[in-house]
N, C-alpha and C positions, 0 to 999 in steps of 0.2 A: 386907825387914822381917820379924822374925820375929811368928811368930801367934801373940798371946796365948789360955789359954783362956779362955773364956767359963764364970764359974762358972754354977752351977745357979737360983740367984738373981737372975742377971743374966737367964736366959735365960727365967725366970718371968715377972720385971720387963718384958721385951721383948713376950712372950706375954699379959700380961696389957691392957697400953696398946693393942696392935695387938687387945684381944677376942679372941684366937684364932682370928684368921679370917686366912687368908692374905691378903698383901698385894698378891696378883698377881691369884690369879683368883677370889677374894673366899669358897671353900670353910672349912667350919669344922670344927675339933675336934667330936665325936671321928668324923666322916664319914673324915677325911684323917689321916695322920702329921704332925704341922708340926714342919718344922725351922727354925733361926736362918738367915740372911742379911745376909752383909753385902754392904750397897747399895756401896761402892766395895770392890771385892777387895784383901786384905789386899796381893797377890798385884804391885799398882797403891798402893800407900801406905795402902791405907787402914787402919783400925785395930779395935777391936774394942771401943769406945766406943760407949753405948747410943742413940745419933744417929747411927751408919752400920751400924746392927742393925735388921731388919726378921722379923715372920712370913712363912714361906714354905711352901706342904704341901710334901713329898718330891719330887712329879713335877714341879712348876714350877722348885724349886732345881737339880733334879736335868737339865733341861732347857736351863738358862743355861749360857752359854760363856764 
């Protein structure tokens, strides 16, 4: 499946419902970088639709396999 991107808007929208606070180990902006995630990898079907988008800081994303 190829990976859509995620506009800037989208990733606000995402950013904004999830608080800014990552959704893993509960750290916030602007303590951390947060990046997007997506909770089923594009990689496995999943899509880039804002129900399988989550907040993530850097080292927790960056930490998933």
């Amino acid at each position: 499946m190829k990976r859509e991107p995620i506009t800037k808007k989208m990733r606000f929208e995402v950013f904004k419902r999830d608080s800014f606070t990552c959704q893993y180990c509960g750290r916030k902006a602007p303590d951390v970088i947060l990046e997007i995630d997506h909770i089923k990898p594009v990689a496995k079907g999943g899509s880039s639709d804002i129900l399988n988008l989550v907040t993530s800081c850097k080292g927790c994303n960056a930490g998933k396999s």
